[in-house]
PDB file of N, CA, C and O in Angstrom:
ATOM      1  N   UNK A   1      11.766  14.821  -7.864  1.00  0.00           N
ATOM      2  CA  UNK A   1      10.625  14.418  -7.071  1.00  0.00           C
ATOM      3  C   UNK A   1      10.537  15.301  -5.840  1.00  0.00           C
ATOM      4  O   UNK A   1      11.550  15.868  -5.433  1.00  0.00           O
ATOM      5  N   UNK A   2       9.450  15.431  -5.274  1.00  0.00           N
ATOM      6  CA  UNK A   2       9.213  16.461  -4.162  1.00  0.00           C
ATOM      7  C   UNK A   2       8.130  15.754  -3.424  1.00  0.00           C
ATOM      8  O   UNK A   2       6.990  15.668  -3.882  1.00  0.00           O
ATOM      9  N   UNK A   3       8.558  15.152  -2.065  1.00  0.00           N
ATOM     10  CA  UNK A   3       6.843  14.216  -1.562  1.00  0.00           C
ATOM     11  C   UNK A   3       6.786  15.193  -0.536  1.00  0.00           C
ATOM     12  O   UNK A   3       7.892  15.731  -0.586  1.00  0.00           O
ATOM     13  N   UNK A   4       6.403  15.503  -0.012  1.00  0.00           N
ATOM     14  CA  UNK A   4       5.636  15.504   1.527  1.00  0.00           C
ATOM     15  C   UNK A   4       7.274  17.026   1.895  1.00  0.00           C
ATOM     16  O   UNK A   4       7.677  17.363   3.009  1.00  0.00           O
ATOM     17  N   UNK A   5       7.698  17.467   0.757  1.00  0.00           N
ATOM     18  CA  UNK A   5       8.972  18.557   0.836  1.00  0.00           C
ATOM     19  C   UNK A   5      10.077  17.928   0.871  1.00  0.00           C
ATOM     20  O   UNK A   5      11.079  18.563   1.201  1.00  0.00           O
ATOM     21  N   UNK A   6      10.169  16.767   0.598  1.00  0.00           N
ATOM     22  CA  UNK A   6      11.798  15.997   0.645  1.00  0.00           C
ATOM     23  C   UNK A   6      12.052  16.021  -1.161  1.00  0.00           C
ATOM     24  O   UNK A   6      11.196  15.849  -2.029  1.00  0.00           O
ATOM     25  N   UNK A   7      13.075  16.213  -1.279  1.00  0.00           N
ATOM     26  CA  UNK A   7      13.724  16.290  -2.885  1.00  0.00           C
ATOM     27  C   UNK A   7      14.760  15.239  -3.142  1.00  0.00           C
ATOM     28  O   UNK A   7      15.854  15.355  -2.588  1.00  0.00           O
ATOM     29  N   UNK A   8      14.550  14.369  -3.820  1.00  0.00           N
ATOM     30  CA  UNK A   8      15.552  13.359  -4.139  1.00  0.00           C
ATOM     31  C   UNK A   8      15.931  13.926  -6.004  1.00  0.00           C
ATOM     32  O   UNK A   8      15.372  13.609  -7.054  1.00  0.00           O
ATOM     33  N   UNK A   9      16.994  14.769  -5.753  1.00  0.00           N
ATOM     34  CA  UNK A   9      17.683  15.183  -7.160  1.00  0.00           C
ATOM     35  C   UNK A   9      18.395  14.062  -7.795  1.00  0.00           C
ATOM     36  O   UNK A   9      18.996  13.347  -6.994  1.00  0.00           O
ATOM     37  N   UNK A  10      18.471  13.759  -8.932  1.00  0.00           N
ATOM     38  CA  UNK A  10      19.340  12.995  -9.241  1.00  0.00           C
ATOM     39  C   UNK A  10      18.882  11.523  -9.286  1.00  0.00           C
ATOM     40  O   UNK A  10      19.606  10.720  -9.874  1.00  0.00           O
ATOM     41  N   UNK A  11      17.927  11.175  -8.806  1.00  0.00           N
ATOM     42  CA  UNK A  11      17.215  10.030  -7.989  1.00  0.00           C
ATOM     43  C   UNK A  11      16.450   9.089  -8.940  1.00  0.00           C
ATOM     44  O   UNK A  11      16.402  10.052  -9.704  1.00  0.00           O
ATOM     45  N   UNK A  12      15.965   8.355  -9.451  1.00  0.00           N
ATOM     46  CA  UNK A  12      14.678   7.758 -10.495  1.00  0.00           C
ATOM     47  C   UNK A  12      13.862   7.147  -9.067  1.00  0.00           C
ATOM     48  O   UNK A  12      14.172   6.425  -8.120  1.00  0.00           O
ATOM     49  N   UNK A  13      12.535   7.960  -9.566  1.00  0.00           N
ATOM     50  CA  UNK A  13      11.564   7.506  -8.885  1.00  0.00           C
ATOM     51  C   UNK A  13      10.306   6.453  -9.636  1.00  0.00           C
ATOM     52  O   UNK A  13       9.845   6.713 -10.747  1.00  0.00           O
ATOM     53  N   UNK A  14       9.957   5.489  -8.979  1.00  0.00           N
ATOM     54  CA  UNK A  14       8.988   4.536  -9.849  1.00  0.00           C
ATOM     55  C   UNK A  14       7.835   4.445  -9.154  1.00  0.00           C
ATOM     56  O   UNK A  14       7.692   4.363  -7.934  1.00  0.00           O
ATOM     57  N   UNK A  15       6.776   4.470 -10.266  1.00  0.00           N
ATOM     58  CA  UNK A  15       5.488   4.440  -9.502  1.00  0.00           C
ATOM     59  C   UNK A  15       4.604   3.232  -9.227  1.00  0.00           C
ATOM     60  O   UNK A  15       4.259   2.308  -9.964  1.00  0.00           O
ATOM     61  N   UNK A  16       4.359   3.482  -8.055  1.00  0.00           N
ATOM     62  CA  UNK A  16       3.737   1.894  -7.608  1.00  0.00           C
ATOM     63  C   UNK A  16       2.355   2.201  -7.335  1.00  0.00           C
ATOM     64  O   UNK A  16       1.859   1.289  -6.674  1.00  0.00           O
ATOM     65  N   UNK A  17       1.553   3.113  -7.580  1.00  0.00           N
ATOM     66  CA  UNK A  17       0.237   3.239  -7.290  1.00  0.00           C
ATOM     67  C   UNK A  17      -0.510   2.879  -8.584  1.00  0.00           C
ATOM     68  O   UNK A  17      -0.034   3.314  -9.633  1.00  0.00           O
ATOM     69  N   UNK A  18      -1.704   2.082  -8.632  1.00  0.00           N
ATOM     70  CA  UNK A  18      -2.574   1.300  -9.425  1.00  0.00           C
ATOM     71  C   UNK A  18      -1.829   0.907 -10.686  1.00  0.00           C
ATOM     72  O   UNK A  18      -2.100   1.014 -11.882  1.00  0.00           O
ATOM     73  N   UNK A  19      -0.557   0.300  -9.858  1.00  0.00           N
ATOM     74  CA  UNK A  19       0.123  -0.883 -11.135  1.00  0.00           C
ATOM     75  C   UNK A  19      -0.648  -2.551 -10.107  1.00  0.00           C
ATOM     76  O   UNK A  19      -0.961  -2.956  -8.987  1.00  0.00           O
ATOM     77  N   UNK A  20      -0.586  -2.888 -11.413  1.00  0.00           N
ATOM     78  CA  UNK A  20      -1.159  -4.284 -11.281  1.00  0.00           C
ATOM     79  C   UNK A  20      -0.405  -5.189 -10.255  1.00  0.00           C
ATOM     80  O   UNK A  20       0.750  -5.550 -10.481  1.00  0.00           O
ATOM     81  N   UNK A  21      -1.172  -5.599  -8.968  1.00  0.00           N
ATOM     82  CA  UNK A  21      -0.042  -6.690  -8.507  1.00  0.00           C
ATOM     83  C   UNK A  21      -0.780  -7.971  -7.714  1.00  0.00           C
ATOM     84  O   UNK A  21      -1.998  -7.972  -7.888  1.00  0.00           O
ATOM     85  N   UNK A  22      -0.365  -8.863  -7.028  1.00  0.00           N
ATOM     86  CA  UNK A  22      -0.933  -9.614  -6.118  1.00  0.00           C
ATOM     87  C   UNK A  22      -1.249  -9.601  -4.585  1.00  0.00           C
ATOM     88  O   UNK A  22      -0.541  -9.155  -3.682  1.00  0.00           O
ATOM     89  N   UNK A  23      -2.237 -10.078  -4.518  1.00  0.00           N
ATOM     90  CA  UNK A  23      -2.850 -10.166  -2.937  1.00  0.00           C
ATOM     91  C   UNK A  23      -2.624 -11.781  -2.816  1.00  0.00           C
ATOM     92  O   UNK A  23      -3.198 -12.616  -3.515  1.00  0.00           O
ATOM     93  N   UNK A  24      -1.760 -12.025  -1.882  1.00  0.00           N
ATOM     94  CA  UNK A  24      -1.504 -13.720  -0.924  1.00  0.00           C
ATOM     95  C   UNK A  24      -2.187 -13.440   0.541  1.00  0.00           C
ATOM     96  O   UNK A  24      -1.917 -12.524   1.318  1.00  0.00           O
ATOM     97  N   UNK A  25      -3.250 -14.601   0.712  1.00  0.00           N
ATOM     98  CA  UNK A  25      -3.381 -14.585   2.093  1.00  0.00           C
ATOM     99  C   UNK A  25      -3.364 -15.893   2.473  1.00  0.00           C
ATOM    100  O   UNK A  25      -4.233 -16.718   2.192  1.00  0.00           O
ATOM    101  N   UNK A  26      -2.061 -16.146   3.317  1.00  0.00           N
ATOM    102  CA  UNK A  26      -2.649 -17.423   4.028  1.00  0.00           C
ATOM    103  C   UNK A  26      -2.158 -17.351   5.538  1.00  0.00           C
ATOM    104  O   UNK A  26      -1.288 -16.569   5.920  1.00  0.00           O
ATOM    105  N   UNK A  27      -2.638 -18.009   6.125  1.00  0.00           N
ATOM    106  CA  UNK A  27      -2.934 -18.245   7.388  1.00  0.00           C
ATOM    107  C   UNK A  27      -3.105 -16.884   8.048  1.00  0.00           C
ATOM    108  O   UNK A  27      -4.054 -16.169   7.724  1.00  0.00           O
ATOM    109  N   UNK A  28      -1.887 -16.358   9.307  1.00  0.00           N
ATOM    110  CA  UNK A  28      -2.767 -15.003   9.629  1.00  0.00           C
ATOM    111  C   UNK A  28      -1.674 -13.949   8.882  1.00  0.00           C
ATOM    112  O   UNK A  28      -1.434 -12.881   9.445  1.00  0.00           O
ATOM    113  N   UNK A  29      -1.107 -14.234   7.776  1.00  0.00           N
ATOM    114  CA  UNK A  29      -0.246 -13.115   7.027  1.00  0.00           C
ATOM    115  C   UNK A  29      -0.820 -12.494   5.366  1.00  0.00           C
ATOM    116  O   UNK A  29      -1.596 -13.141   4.663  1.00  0.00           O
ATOM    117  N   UNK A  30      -0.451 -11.627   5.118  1.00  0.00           N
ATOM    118  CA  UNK A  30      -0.833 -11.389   3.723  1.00  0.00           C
ATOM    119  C   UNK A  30       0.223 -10.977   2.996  1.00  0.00           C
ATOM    120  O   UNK A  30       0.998 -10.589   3.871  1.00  0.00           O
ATOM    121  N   UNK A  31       0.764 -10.809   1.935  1.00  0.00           N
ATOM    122  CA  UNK A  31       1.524 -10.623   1.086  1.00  0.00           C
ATOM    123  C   UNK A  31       0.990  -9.933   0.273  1.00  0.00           C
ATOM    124  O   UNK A  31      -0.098 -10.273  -0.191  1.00  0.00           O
ATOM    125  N   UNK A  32       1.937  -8.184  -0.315  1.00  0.00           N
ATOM    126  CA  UNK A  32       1.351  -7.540  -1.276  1.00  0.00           C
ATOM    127  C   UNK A  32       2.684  -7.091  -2.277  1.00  0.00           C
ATOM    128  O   UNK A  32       3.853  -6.999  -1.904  1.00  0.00           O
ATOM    129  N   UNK A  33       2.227  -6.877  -3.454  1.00  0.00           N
ATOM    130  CA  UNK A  33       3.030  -6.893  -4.753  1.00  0.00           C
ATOM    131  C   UNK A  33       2.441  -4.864  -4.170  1.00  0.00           C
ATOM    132  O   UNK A  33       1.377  -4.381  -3.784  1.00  0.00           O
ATOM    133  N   UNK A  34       3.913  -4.269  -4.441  1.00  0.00           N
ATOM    134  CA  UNK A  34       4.325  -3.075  -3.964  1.00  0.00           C
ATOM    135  C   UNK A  34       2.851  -2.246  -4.514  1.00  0.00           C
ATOM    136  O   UNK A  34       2.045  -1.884  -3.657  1.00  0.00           O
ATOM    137  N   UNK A  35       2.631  -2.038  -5.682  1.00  0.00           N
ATOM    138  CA  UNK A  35       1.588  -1.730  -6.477  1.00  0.00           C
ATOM    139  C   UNK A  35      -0.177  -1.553  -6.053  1.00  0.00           C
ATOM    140  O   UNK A  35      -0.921  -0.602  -6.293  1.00  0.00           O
ATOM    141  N   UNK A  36      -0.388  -2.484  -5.547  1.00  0.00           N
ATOM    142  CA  UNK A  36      -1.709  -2.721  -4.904  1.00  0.00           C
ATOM    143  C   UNK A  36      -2.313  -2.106  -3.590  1.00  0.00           C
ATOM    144  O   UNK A  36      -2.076  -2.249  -2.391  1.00  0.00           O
ATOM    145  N   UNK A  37      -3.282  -1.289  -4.401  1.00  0.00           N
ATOM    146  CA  UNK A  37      -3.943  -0.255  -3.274  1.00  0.00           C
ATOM    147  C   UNK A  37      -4.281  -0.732  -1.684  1.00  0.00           C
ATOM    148  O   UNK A  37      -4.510  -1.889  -1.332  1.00  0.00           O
ATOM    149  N   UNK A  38      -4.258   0.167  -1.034  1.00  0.00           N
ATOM    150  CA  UNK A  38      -4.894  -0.302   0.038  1.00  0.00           C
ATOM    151  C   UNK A  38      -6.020  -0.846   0.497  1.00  0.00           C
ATOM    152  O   UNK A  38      -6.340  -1.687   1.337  1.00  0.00           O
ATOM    153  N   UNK A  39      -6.851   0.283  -0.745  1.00  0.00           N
ATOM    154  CA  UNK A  39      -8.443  -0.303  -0.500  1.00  0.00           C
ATOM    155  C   UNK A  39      -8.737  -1.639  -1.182  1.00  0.00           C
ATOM    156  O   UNK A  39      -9.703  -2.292  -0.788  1.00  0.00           O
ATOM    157  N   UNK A  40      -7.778  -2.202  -2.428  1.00  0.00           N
ATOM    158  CA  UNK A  40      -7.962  -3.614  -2.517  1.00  0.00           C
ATOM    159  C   UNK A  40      -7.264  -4.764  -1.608  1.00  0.00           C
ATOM    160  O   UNK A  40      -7.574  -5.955  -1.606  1.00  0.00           O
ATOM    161  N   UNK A  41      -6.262  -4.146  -0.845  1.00  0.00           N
ATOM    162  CA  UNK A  41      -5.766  -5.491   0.288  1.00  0.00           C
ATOM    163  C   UNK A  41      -7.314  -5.249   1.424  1.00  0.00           C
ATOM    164  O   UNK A  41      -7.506  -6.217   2.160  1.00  0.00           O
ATOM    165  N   UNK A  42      -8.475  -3.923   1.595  1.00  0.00           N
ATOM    166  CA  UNK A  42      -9.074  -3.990   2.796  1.00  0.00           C
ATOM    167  C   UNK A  42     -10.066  -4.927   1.984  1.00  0.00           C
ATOM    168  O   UNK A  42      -9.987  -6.077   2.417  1.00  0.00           O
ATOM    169  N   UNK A  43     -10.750  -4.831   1.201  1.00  0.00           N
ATOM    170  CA  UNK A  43     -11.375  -5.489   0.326  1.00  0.00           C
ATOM    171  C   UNK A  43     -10.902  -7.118  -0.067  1.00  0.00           C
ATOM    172  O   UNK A  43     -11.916  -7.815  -0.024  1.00  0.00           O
ATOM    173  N   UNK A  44      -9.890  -7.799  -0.372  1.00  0.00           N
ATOM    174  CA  UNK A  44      -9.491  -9.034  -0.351  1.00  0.00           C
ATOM    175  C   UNK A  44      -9.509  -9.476   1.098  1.00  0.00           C
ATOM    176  O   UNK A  44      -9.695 -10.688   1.208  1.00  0.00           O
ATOM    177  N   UNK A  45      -9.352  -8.763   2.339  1.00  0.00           N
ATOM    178  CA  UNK A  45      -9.157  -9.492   3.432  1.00  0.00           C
ATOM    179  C   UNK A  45     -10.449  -9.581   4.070  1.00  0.00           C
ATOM    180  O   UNK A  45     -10.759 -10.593   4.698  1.00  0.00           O
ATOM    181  N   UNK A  46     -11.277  -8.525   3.946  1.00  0.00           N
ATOM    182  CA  UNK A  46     -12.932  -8.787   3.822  1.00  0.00           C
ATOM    183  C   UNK A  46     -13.363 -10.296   3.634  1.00  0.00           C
ATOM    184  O   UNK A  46     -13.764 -11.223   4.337  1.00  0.00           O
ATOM    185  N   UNK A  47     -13.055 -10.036   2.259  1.00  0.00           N
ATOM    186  CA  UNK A  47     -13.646 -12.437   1.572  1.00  0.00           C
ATOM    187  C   UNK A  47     -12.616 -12.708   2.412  1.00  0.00           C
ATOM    188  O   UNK A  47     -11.888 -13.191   1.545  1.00  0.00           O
ATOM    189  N   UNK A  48     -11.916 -12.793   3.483  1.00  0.00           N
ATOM    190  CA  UNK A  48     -11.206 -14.082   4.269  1.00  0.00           C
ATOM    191  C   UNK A  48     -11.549 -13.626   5.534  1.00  0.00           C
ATOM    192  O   UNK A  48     -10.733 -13.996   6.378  1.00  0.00           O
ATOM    193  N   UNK A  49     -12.768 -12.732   6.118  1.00  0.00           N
ATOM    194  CA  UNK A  49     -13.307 -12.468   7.130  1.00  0.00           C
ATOM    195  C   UNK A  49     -12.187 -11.431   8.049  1.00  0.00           C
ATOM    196  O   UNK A  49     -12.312 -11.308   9.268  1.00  0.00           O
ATOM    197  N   UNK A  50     -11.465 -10.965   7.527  1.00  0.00           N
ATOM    198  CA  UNK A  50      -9.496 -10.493   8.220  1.00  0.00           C
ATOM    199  C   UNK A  50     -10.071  -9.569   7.915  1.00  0.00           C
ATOM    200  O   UNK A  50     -11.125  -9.414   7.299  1.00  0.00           O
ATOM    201  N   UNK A  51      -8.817  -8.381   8.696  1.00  0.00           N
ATOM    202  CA  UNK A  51      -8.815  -7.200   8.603  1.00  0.00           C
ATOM    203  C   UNK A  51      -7.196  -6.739   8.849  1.00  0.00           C
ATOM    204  O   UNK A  51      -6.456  -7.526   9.439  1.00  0.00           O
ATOM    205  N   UNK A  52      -6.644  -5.338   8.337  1.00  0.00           N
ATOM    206  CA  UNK A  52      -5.683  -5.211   9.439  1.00  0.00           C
ATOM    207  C   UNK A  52      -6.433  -3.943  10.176  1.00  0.00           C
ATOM    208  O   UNK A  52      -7.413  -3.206  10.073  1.00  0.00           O
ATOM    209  N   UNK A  53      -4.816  -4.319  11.322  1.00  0.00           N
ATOM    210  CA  UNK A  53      -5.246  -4.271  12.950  1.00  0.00           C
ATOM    211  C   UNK A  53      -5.451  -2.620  12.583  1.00  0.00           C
ATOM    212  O   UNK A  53      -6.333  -2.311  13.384  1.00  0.00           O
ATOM    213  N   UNK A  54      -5.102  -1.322  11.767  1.00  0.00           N
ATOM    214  CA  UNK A  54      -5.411  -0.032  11.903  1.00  0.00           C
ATOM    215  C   UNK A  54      -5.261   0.341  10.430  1.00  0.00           C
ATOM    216  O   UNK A  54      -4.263   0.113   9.746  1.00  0.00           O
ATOM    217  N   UNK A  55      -6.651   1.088   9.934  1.00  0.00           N
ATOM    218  CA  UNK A  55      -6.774   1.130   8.308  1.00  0.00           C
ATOM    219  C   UNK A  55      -6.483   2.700   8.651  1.00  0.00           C
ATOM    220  O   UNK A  55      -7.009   3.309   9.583  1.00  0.00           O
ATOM    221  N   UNK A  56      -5.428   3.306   7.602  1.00  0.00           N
ATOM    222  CA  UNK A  56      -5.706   4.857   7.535  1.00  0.00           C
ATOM    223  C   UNK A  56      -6.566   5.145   6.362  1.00  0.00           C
ATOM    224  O   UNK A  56      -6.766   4.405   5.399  1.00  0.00           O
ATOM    225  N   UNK A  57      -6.995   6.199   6.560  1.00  0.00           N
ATOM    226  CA  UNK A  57      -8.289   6.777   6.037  1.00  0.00           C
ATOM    227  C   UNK A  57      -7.876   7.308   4.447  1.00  0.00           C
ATOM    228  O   UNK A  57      -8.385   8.312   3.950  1.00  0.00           O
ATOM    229  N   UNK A  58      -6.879   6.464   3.757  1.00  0.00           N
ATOM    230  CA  UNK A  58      -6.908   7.018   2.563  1.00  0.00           C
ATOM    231  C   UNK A  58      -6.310   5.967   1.380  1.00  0.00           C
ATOM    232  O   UNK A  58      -5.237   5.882   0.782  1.00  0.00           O
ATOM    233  N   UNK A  59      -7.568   5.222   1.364  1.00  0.00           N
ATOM    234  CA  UNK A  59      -7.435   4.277   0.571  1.00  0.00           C
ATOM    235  C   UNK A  59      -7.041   4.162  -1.017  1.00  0.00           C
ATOM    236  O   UNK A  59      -6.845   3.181  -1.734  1.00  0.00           O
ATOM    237  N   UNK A  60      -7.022   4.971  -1.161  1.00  0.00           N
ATOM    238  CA  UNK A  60      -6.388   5.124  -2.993  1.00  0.00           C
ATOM    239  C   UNK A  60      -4.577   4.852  -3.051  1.00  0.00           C
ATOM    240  O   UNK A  60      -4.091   4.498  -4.125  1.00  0.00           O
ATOM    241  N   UNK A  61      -4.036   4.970  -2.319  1.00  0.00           N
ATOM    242  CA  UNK A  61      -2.608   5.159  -1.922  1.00  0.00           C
ATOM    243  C   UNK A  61      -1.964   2.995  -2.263  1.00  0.00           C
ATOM    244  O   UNK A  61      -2.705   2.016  -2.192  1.00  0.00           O
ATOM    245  N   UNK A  62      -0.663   3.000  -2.547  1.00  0.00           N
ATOM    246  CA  UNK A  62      -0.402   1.987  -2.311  1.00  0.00           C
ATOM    247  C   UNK A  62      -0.046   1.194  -1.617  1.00  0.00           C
ATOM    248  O   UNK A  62      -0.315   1.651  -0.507  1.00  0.00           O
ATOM    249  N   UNK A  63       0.557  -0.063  -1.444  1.00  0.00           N
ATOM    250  CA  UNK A  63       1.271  -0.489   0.028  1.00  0.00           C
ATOM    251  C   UNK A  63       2.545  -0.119  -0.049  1.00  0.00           C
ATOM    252  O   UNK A  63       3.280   0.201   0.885  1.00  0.00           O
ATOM    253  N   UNK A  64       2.830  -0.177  -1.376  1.00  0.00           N
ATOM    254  CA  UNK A  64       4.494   0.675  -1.131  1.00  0.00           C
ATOM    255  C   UNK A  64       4.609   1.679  -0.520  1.00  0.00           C
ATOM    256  O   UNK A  64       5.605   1.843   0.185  1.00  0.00           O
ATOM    257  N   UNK A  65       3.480   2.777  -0.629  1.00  0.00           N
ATOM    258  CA  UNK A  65       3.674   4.393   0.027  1.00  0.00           C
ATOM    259  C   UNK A  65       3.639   3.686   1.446  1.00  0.00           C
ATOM    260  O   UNK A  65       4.523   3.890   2.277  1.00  0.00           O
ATOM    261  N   UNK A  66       2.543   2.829   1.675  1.00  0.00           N
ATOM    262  CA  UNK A  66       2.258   3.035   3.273  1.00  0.00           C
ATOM    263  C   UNK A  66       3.735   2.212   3.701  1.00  0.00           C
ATOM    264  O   UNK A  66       3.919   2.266   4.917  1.00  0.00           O
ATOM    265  N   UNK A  67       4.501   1.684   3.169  1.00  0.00           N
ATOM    266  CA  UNK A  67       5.559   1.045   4.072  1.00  0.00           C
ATOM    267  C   UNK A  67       7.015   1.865   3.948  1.00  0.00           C
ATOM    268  O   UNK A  67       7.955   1.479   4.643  1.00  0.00           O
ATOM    269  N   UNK A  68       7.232   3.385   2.744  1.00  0.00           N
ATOM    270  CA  UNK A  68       8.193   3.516   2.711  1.00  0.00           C
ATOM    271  C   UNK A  68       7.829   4.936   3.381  1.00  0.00           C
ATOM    272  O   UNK A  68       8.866   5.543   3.648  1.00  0.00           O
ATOM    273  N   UNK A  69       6.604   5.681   3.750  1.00  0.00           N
ATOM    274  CA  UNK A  69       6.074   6.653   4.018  1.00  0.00           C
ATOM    275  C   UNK A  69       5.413   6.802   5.083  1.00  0.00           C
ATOM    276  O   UNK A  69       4.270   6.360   4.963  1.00  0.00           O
ATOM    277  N   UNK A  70       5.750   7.452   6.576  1.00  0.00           N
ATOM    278  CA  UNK A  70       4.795   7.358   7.618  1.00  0.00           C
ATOM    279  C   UNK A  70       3.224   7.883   7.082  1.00  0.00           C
ATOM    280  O   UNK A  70       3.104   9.101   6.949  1.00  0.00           O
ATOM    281  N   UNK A  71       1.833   6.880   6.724  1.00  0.00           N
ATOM    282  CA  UNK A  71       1.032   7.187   6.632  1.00  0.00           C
ATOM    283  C   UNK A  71       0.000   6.766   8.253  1.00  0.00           C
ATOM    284  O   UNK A  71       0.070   5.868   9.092  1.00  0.00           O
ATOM    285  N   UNK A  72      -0.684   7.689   8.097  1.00  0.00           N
ATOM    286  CA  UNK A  72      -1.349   7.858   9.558  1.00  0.00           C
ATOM    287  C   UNK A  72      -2.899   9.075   8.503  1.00  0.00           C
ATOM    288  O   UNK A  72      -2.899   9.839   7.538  1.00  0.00           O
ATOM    289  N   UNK A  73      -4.300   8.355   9.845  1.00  0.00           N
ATOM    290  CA  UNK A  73      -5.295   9.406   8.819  1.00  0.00           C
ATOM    291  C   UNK A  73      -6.144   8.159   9.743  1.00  0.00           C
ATOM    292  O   UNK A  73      -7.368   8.051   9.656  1.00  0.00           O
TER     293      UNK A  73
END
């Protein structure tokens, strides 16, 4: 694997972008299954009138990237 120039040899990498997962929202938290794009958590929190507090500009990506990956945009 090679992301952003980092090489994990030896490593198994798994992919979490547009695998199927869940959106939980209750009260002011949300819960996401690693898998699930960004642009569908901005989109589910839309129907509950929510937002989060800073969207980066590249919604195809998953929530796994954005939490194991400094994303910024």
């Amino acid at each position: 694997m090679n992301h952003f120039g980092w090489k994990f040899p030896g490593k198994s990498v798994v992919q979490t972008t547009s695998v199927p997962g869940r959106i939980r929202v209750y009260g002011g938290q949300v819960t996401v299954d690693a898998g699930v794009t960004l642009k569908a958590v901005v989109e589910r929190l839309a129907i509950e009138n929510r937002e989060l507090p800073v969207t980066p500009n590249f919604s195809w990506i998953s929530m796994g990237t954005c939490f194991f990956v400094p994303v910024h945009g």
